[in-house]
Structures are given as C-alpha cells and as structure tokens.
PASEBA-1860 file (N, C-alpha, C; in nm, 3 decimals):
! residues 161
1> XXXXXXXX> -1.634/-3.717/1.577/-1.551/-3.672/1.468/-1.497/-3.794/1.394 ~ -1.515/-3.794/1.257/-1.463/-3.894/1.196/-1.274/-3.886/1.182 ~ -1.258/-4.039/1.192/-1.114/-4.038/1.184/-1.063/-4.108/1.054 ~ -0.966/-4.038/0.957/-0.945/-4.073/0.821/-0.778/-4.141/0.857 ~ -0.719/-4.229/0.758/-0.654/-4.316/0.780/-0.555/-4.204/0.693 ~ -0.406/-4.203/0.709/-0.348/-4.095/0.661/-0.348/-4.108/0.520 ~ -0.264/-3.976/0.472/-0.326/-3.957/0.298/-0.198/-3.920/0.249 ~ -0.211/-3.890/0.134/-0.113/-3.846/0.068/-0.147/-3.703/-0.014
9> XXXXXXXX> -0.037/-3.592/0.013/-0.069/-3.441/0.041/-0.019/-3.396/-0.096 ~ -0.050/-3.238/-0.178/0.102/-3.214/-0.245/0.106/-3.115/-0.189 ~ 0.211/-3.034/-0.152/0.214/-2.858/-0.126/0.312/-2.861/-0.189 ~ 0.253/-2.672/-0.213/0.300/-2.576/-0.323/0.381/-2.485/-0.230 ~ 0.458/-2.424/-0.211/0.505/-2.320/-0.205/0.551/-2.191/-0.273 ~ 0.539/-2.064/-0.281/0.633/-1.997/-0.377/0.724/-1.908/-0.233 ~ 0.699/-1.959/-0.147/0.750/-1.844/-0.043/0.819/-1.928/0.042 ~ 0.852/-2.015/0.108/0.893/-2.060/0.205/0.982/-2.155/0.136
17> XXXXXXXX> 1.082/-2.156/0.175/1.226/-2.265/0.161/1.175/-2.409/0.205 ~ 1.175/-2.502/0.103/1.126/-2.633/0.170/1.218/-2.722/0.250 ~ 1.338/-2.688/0.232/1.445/-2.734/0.345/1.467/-2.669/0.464 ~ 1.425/-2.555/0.467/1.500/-2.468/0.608/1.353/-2.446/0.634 ~ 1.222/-2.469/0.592/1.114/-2.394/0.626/1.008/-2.455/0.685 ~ 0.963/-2.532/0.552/0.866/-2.584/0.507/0.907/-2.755/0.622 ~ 1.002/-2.802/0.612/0.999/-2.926/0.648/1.057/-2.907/0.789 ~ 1.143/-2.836/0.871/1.117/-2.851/0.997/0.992/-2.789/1.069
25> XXXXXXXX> 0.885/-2.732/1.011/0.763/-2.711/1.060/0.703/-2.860/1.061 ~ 0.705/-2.943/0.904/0.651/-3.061/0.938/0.671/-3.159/0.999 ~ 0.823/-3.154/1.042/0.868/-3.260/1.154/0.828/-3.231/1.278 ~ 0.818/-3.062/1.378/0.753/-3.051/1.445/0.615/-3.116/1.483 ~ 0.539/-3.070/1.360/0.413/-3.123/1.392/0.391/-3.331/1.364 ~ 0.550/-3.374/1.388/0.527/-3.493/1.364/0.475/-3.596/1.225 ~ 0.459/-3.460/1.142/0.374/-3.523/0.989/0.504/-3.651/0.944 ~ 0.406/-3.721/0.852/0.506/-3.859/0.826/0.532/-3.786/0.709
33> XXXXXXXX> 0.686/-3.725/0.677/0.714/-3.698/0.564/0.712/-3.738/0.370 ~ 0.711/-3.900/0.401/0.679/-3.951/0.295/0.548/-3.958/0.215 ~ 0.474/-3.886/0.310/0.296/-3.880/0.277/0.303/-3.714/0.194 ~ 0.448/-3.628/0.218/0.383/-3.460/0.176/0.521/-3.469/0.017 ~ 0.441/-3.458/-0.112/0.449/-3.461/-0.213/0.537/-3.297/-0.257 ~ 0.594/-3.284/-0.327/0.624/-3.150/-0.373/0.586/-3.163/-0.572 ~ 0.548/-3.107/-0.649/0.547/-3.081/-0.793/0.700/-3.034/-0.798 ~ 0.798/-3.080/-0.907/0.953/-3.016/-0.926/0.870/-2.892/-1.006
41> XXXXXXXX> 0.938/-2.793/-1.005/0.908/-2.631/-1.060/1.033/-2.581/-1.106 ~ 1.135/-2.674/-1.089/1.293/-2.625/-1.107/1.277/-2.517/-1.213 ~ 1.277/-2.672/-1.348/1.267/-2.636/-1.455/1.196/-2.533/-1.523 ~ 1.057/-2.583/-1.540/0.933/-2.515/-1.581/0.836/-2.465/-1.469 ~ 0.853/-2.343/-1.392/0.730/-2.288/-1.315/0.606/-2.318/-1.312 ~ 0.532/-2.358/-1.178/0.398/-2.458/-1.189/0.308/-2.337/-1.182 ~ 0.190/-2.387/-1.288/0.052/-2.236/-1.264/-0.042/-2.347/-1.221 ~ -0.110/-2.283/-1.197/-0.297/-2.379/-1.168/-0.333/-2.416/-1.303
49> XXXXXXXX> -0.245/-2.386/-1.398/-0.317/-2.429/-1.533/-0.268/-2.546/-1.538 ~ -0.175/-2.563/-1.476/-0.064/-2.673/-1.527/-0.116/-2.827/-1.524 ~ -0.131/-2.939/-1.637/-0.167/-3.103/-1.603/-0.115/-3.117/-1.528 ~ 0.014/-3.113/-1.494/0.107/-3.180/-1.379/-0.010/-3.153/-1.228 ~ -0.067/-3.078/-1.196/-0.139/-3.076/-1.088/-0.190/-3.227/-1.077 ~ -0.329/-3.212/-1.216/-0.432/-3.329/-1.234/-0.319/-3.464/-1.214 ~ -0.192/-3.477/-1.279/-0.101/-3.600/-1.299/-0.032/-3.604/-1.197 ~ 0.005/-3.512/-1.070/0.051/-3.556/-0.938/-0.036/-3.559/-0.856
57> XXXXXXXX> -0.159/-3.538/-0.856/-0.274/-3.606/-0.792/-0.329/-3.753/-0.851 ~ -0.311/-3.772/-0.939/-0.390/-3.923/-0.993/-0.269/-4.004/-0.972 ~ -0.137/-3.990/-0.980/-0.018/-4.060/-1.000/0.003/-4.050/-0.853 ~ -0.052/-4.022/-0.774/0.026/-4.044/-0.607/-0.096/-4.079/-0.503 ~ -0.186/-4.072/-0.572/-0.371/-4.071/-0.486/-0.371/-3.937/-0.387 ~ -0.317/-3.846/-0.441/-0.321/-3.707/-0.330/-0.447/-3.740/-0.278 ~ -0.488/-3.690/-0.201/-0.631/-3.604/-0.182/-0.655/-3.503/-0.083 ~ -0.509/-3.449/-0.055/-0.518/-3.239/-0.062/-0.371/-3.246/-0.149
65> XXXXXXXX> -0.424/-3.094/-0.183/-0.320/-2.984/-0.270/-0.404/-2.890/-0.184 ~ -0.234/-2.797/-0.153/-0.216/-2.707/-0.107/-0.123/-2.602/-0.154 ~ -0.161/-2.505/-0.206/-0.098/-2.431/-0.277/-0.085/-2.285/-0.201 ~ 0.053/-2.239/-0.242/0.104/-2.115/-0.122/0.198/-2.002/-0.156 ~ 0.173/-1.912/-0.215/0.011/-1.818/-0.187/-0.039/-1.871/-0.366 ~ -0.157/-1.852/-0.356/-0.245/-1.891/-0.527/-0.175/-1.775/-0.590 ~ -0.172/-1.665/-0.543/-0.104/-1.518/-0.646/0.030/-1.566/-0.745 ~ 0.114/-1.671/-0.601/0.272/-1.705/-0.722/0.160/-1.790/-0.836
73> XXXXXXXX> 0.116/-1.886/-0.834/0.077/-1.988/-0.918/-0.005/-1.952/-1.043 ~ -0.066/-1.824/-1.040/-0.134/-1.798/-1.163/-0.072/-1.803/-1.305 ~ 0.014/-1.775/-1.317/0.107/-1.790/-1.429/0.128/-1.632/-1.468 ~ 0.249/-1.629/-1.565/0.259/-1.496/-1.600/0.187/-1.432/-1.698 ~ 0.099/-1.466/-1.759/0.021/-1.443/-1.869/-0.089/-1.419/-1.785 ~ -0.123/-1.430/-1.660/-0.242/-1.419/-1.589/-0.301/-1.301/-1.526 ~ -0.344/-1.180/-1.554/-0.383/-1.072/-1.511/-0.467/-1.125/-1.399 ~ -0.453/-1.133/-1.252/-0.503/-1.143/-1.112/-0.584/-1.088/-1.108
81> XXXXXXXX> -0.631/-0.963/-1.160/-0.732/-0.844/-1.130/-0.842/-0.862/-1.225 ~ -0.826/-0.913/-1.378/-0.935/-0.967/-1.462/-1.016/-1.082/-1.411 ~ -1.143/-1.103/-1.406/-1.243/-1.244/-1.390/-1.210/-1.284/-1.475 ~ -1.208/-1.262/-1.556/-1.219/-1.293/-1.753/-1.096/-1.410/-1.768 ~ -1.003/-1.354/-1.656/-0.882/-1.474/-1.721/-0.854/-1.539/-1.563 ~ -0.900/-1.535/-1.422/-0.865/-1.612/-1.351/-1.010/-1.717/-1.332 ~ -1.119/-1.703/-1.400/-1.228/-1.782/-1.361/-1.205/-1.924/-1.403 ~ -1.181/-1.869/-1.565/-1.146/-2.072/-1.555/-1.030/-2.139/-1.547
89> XXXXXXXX> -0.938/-2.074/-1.471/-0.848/-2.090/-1.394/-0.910/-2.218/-1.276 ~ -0.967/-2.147/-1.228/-1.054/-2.174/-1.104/-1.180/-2.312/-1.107 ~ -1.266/-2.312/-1.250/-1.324/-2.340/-1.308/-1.246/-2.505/-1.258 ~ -1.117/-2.490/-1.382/-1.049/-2.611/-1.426/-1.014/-2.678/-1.285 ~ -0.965/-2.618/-1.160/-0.921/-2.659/-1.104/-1.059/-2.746/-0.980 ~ -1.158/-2.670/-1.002/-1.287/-2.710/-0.912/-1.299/-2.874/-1.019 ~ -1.252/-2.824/-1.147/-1.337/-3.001/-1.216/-1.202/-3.114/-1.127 ~ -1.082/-3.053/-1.135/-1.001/-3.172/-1.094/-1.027/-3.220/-0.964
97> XXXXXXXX> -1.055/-3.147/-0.941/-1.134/-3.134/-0.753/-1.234/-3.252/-0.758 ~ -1.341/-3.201/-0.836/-1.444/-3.328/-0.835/-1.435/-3.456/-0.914 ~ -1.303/-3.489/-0.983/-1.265/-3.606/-1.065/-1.206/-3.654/-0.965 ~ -1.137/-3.621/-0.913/-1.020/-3.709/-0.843/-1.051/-3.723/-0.700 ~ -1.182/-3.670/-0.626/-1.221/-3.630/-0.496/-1.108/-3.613/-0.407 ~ -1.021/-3.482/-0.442/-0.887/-3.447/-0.401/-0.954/-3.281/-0.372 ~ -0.939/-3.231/-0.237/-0.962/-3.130/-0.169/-0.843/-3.034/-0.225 ~ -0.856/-2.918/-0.293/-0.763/-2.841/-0.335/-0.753/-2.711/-0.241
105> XXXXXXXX> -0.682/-2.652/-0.192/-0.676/-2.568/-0.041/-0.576/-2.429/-0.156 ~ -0.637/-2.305/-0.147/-0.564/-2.185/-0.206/-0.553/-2.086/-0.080 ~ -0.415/-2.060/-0.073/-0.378/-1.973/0.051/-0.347/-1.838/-0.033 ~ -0.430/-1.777/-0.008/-0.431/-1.581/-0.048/-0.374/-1.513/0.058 ~ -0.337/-1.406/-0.043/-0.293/-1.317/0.094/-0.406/-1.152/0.069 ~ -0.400/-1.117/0.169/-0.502/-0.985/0.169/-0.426/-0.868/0.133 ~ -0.473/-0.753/0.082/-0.437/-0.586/0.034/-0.406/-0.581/0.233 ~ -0.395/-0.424/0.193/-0.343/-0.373/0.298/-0.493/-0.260/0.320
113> XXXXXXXX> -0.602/-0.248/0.270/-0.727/-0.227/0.292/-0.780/-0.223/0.449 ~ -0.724/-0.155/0.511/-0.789/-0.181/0.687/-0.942/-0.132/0.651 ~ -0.999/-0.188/0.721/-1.173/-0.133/0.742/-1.234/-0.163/0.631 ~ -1.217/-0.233/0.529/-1.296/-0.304/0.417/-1.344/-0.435/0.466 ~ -1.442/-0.452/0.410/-1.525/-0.567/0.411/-1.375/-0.726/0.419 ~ -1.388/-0.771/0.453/-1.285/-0.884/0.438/-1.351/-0.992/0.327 ~ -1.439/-0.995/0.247/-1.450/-1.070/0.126/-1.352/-0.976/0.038 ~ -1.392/-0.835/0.034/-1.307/-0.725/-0.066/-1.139/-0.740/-0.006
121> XXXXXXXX> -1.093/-0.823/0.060/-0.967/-0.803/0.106/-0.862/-0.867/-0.002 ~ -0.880/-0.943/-0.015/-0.798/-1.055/-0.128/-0.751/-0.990/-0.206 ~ -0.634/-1.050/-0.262/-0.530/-0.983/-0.350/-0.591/-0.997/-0.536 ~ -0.659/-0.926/-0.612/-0.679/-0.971/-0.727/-0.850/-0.960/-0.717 ~ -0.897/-1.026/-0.841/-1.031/-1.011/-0.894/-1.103/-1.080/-0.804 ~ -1.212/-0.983/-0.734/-1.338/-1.054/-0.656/-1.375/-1.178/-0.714 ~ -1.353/-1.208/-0.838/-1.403/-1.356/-0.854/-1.327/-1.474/-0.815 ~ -1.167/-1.376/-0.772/-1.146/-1.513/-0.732/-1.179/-1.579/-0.575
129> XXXXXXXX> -1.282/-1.461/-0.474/-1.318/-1.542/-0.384/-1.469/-1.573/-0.404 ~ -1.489/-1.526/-0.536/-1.651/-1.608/-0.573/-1.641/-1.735/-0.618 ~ -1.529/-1.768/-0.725/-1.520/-1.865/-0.730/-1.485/-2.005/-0.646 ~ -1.450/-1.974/-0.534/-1.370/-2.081/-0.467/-1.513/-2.110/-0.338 ~ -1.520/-2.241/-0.310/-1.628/-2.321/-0.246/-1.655/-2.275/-0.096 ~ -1.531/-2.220/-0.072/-1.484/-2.192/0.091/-1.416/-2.113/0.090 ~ -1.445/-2.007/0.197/-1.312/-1.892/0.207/-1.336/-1.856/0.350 ~ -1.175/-1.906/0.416/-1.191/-1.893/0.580/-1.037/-1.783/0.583
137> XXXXXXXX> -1.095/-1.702/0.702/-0.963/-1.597/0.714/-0.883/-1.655/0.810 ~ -0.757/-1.643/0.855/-0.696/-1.666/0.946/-0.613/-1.535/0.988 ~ -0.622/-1.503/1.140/-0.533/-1.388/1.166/-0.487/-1.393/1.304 ~ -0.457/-1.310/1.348/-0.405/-1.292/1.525/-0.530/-1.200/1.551 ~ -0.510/-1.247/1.658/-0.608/-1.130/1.768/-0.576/-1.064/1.849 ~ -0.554/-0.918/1.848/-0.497/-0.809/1.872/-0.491/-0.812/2.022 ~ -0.604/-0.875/2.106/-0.635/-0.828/2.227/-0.576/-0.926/2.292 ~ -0.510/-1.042/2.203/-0.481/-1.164/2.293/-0.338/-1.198/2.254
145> XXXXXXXX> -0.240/-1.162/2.247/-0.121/-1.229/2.215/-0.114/-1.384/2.220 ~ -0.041/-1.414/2.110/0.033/-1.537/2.082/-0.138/-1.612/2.060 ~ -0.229/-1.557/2.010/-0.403/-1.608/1.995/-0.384/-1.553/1.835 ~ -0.433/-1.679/1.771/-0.467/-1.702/1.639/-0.671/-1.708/1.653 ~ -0.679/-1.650/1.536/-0.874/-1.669/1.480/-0.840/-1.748/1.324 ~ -0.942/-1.820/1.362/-1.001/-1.882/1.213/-1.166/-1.831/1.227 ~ -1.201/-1.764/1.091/-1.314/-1.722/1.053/-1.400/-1.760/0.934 ~ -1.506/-1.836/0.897/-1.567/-1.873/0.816/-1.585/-1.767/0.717
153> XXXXXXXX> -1.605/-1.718/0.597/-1.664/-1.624/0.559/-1.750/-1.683/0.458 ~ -1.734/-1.790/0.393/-1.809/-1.831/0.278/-1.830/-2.010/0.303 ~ -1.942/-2.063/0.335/-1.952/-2.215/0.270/-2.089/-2.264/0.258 ~ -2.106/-2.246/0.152/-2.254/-2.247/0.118/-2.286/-2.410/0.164 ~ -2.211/-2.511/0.147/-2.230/-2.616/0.177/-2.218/-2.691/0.315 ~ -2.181/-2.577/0.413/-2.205/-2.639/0.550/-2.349/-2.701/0.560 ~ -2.297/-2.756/0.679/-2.449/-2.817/0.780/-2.542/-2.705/0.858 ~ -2.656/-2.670/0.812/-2.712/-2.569/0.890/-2.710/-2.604/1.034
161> X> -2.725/-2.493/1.066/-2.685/-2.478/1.263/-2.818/-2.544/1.332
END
C-alpha cells in the first residue's frame, strides 16, 4: 500500500456543528487539525457552483474536498430531480477535479425506497449518480451490531480482479 505524506483537506458540512461535532470526531481520530480547511458560508451560502471551491483548493493545495450531504450544496435555484440543471453542476466540478488533481468526495443521502435497486436510492436525479466517477454505499449490517459495510457500486476505473 502506498503511503502519501499528509495533505491538506476542505470539508463541507451543512449538517453537523463544526465545534461540537465535526472537530471532536477529528481529534479522536488524531487528524492534525491545521491540515482540515473549512470554506466561510457565514455570509454567502456555498453551492458546487461556487469559484470559492476551485480558489480554496488552488490557494491551500487541497487535494480532497469533502462535501456533506451534496443535496445542502446545490444551491437554491437548483432543481435536484432535473439532469438538465444538476449535470453541469457535476460536469464543472469533475473539470476542477482534473485541474487541480484534488479528489472531490460527495456524501448523499438515500430515499427511504426499501427494496429498490441501491443505484435508484439517492436523493434527486439519477444523473447525479451517473455523473459522479465512484459511488460506494456505506451502511450497518443488520445481522451484526456495532458492524459497518462499505459497498462498491460504481468504478469503472478500478483495477480488474
């Protein structure tokens, strides 16, 4: 396994308190705090449309953004359920991806759909898990308490088996 020399992160939140939440999770896990970036949103609410993404990734050498859940970040003008208006949403954000070789990470949350396909689970327009490079589920496992699953569902670019 390759070992990378530490980096510099941004996360997004729209859900979790970054003082009471967000940052004693990261002291737990020991993260060096000065490496995890926040975008200010005080003022003006951050979308995926927003430069400030592309300009707090080039202005800090990110190379992840993590954004939480993608649903807050679309903006309000953004119908979730249209392709038509979240693709180049998505589009824009895959080019900043490959300019800046900065890994961009979108945390969705699923419908309440039991027994559907889990690509059809996602909150909003099927394109937005067509569009995105990778789409892994994460859940509990019913049969196992306190047991987490991570599940591949999409990466066209793995290493064949």
């Amino acid at each position: 396994m390759e070992t990378l020399e530490p980096f510099n992160i941004i996360y997004q939140t729209a859900e979790d308190g970054l003082g009471d939440t967000v940052k004693p999770r990261l002291m737990e896990a020991d993260a060096d705090l000065e490496r995890v970036l926040v975008i200010d949103d005080r003022d003006t609410p951050l979308t995926l449309a927003d430069e400030r993404i592309a300009r707090a990734i080039r202005e800090n050498n990110a190379r992840l953004v993590i954004i939480d859940p993608v649903q807050a970040f679309l903006g309000a003008d953004v119908d979730m359920n249209r392709a038509n208006e979240v693709r180049p949403i998505f589009r824009s954000l895959g080019d900043i991806a490959q300019a800046t070789g900065c890994a961009i990470v979108l945390i969705g949350h699923l419908n309440k759909a039991a027994g559907t396909q889990s690509t059809y689970r996602g909150l909003g327009s099927i394109d937005i898990t067509a569009a995105v490079r990778s789409l892994l589920f994460i859940g509990k496992l019913k049969a196992v308490p306190r047991r987490g699953c991570l599940s591949m569902r999409k990466a066209p670019l793995r290493r064949p088996d």
